[in-house]
C-alpha positions in Angstrom: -28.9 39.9 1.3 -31.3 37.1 2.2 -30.6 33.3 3.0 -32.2 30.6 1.4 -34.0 29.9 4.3 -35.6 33.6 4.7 -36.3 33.6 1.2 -38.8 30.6 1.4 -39.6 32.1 4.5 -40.9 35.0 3.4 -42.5 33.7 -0.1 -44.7 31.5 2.3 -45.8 34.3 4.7 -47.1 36.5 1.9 -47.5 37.5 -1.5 -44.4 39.0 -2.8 -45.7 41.6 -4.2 -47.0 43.5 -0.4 -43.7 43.4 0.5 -41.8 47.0 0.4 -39.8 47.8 -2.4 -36.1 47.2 -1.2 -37.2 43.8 0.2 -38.7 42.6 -2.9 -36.3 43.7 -5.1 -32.8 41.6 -2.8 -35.3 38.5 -2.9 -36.1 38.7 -6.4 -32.3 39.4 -6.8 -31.5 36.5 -4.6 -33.9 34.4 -6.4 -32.5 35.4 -9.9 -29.1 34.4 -8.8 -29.0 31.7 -6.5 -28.4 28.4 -7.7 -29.8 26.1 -5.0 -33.4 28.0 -4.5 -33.8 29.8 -7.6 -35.6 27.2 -9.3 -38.1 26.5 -6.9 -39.0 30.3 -5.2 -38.9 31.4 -9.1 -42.0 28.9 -9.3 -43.5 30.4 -6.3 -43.2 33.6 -7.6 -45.2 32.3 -10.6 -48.0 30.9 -9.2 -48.5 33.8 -6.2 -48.5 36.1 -9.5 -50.9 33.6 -11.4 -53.5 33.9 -8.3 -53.4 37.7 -8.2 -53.9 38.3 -12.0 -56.4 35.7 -11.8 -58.4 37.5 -8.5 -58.3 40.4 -10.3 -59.5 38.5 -13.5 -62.5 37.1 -11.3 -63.4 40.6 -9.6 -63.7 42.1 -12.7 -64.8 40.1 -15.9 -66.6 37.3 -13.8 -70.5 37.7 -13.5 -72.5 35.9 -10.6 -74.2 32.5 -11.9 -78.0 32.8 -11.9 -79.8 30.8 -9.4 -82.3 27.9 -9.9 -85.6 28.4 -8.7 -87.2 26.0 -6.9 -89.3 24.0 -9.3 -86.0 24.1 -11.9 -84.4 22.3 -8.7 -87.4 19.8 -8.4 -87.0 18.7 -12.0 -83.2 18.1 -11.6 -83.8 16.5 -8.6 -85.7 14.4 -10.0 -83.9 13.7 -13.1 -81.5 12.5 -11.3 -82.9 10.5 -9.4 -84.4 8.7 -12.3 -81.2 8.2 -13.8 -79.4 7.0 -10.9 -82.7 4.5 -10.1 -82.0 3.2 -13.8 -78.3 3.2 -13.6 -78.4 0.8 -10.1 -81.2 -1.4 -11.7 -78.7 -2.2 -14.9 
């Protein structure tokens, strides 16, 4: 069984989810029962699974920005530096 201590331990180190199979199942165990870190290694937990599903989101569904070319990047340029001559005028 783990201590507190080695559970937050080993949440910080990695992602739960590499760890082998008995070790991840006595800390989620640990983490399901224990009063005094449950809470906060259960929120943990959370987020390192919110990061991988959303890596894997990103990998997969997210496609690469198109680029600017260079006379697009003039004009914004300066458009903005109009504005921010006008703004500092005002």
């Amino acid at each position: 069984m783990f201590t507190c201590k080695q559970v937050s331990h080993s949440l910080s180190k990695e992602d739960y989810a590499k760890l082998s199979f008995t070790k991840r199942f006595f800390l989620q165990l640990h983490v399901k029962l224990c009063f005094l870190c449950g809470r906060f290694n259960r929120q943990v937990m959370d987020g390192q699974d919110m990061c991988r599903h959303f890596k894997q989101y990103e990998a997969t569904n997210c496609q690469c920005a198109p680029e600017l070319q260079e006379v697009q990047k003039d004009e914004l340029k300066a458009l903005l530096a109009a504005q921010s001559a006008k703004s500092s005028e005002g």
